[in-house]
N, C-alpha and C positions, 0 to 999 in steps of 0.2 A: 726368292720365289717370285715371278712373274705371275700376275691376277691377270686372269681374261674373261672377257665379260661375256654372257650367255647370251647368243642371241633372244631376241624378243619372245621367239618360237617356243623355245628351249624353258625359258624363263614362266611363259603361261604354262606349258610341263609341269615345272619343277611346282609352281602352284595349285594346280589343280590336282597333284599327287599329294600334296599335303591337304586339301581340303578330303579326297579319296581317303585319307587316312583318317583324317578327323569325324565324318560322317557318318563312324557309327556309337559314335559317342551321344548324340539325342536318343537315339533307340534303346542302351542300353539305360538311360536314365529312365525313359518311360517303362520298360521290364522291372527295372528296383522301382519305379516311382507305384507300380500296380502290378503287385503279385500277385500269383494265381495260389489259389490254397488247391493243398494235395500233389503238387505238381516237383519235382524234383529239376531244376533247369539244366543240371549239370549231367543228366543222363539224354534227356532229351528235348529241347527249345520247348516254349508252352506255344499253342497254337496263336497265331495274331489276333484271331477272333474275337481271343478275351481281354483285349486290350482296347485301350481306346484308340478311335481312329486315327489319333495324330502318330501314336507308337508304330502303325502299319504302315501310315504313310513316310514316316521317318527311314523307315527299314525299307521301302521301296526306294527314295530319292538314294542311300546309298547302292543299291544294287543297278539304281539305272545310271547314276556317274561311270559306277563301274562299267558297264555294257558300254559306254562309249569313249567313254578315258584310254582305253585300251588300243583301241584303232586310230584312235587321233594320235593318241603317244608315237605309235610304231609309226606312223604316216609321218609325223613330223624329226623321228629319228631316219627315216628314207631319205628326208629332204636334206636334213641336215649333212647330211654322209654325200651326199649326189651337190649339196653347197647350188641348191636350187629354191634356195630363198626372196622371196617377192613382197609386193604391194597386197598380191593376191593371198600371199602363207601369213603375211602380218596380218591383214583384218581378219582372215578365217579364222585367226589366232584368239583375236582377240574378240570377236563377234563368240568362242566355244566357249569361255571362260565367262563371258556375260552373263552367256544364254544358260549357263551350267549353274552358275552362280544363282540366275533369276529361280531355275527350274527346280532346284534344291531348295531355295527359302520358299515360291509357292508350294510345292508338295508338300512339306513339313506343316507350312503354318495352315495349308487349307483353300489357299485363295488363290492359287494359281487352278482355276478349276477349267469346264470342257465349255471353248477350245483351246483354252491360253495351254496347260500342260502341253498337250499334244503338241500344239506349234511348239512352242520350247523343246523338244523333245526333236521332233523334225527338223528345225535349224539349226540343232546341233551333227546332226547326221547329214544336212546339205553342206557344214563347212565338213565334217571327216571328206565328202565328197568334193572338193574345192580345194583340199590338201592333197588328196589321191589325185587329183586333175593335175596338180604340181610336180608331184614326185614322175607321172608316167608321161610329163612332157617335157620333164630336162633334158 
């Protein structure tokens, strides 16, 4: 069996789909960590409200990886297929997995607050756009 090794692109993917997977795993500790009385979870989610802020913020940080994981992925499967791999697809690569990484431990813990989020947030959507600039100029 011949190993071959992922490009760099491919490899921040493979990563950032395991963190996508793993991210809602703080949330659901804070749900068991502060249960709602009277509240049934397994008919229908207990509202965020009565949770503490960090359980809200946990369950946003995965839904916003997700919101941008998704386009960076397909962007970087475009590139990869078209073998329009650059200086420019590595750092963007690796500038989303920083910035994703940063924007998930601020959200959670609280201290990524306005404007650090938002820029986090926004430079990860200027590399999806730095990848798409890649894939439509091969």
């Amino acid at each position: 069996m011949q190993v071959t090794q992922l490009p760099t692109e491919m490899m921040i993917v493979v990563l950032l789909s395991i963190l996508a997977a793993s991210l809602w795993i703080p949330y659901i500790v804070g749900v068991n960590k502060h249960p709602q009385e009277g509240i049934d979870a397994f008919a229908r989610p207990p509202a965020l409200s009565g949770f503490p802020e960090w359980v809200h913020r946990a369950h946003r940080a995965h839904l916003n990886l997700l919101e941008q994981l998704l386009p960076f992925a397909i962007l970087v499967l475009i590139v990869d297929r078209m073998d329009a791999y650059s200086q420019l697809t590595l750092w963007a690569a690796i500038a989303f997995l920083l910035l994703r990484l940063a924007h998930a431990i601020g959200m959670i813990s609280g201290t990524a607050r306005f404007p650090a989020r938002p820029m986090l947030f926004v430079g990860g959507w200027i590399c999806c756009l730095l990848m798409a600039y890649a894939a439509l100029t091969a």
